[in-house]
C-alpha positions as CSV (number, residue, x, y, z in Angstrom):
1,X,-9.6,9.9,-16.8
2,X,-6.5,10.8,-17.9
3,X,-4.3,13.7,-16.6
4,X,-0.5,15.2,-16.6
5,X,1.4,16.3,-13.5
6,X,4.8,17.6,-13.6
7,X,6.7,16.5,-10.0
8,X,9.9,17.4,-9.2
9,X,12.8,15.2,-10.1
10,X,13.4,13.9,-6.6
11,X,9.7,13.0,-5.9
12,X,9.6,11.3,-9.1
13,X,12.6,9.1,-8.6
14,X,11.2,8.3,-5.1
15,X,7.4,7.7,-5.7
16,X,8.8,5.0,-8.8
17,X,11.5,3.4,-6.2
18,X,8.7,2.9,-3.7
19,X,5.8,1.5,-6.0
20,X,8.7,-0.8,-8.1
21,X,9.4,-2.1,-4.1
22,X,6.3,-2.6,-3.7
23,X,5.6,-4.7,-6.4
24,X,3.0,-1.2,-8.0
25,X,2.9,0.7,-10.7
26,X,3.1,4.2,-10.2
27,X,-0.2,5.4,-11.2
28,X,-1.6,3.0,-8.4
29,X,0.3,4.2,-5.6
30,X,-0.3,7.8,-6.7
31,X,-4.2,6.6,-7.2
32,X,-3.9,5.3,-3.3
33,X,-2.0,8.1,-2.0
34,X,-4.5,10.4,-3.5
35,X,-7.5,8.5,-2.1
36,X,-5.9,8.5,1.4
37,X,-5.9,12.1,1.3
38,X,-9.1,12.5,0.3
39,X,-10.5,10.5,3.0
40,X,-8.3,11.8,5.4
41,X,-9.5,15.4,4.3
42,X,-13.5,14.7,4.5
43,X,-13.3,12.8,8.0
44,X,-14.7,9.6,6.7
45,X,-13.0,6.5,7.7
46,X,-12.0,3.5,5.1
47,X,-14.5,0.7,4.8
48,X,-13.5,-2.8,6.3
49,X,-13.3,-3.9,2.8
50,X,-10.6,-1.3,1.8
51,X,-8.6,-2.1,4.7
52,X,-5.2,-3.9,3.7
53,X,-5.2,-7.8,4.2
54,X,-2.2,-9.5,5.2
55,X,-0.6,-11.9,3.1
56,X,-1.2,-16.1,3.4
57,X,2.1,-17.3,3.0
58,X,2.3,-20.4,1.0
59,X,5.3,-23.1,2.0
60,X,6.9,-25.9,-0.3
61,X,5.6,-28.2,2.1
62,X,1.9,-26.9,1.3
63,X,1.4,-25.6,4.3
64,X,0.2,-22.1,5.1
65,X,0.9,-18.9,7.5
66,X,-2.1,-16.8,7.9
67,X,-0.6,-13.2,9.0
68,X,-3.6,-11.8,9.9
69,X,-3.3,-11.9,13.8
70,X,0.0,-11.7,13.5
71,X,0.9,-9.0,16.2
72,X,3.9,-7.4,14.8
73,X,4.4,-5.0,17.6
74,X,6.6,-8.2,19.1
75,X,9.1,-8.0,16.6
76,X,10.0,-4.1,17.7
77,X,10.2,-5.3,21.2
């Protein structure tokens, strides 16, 4: 479905730095952000499968990092 907002200047400029950071368009991180909220809002929790994966990380070498017990907590300590 297709809709119009109007957002303010500022939120614009920010929500299209943030999805072009993230590699996004800004209809999908507007679609996400939305969903969050409606989740958040009924008390249900995300399913495993809508959970965010980390990344495999590919090397020249052909080797590969899996991320995904990664504790990244270290890196603040």
């Amino acid at each position: 479905m297709r809709t119009t907002i109007d957002l303010p200047d500022a939120l614009f400029r920010r929500t299209k730095a943030v999805a072009a950071l993230r590699g996004s368009s800004m209809k999908d991180l507007i679609v996400r952000a939305i969903e969050r909220e409606l989740v958040a809002k009924s008390g249900n929790q995300a399913k495993p499968s809508q959970r965010a994966k980390f990344p495999v990380v590919h090397l020249r070498s052909g080797r590969e990092i899996d991320l995904a017990d990664f504790d990244f907590d270290d890196l603040l300590a």
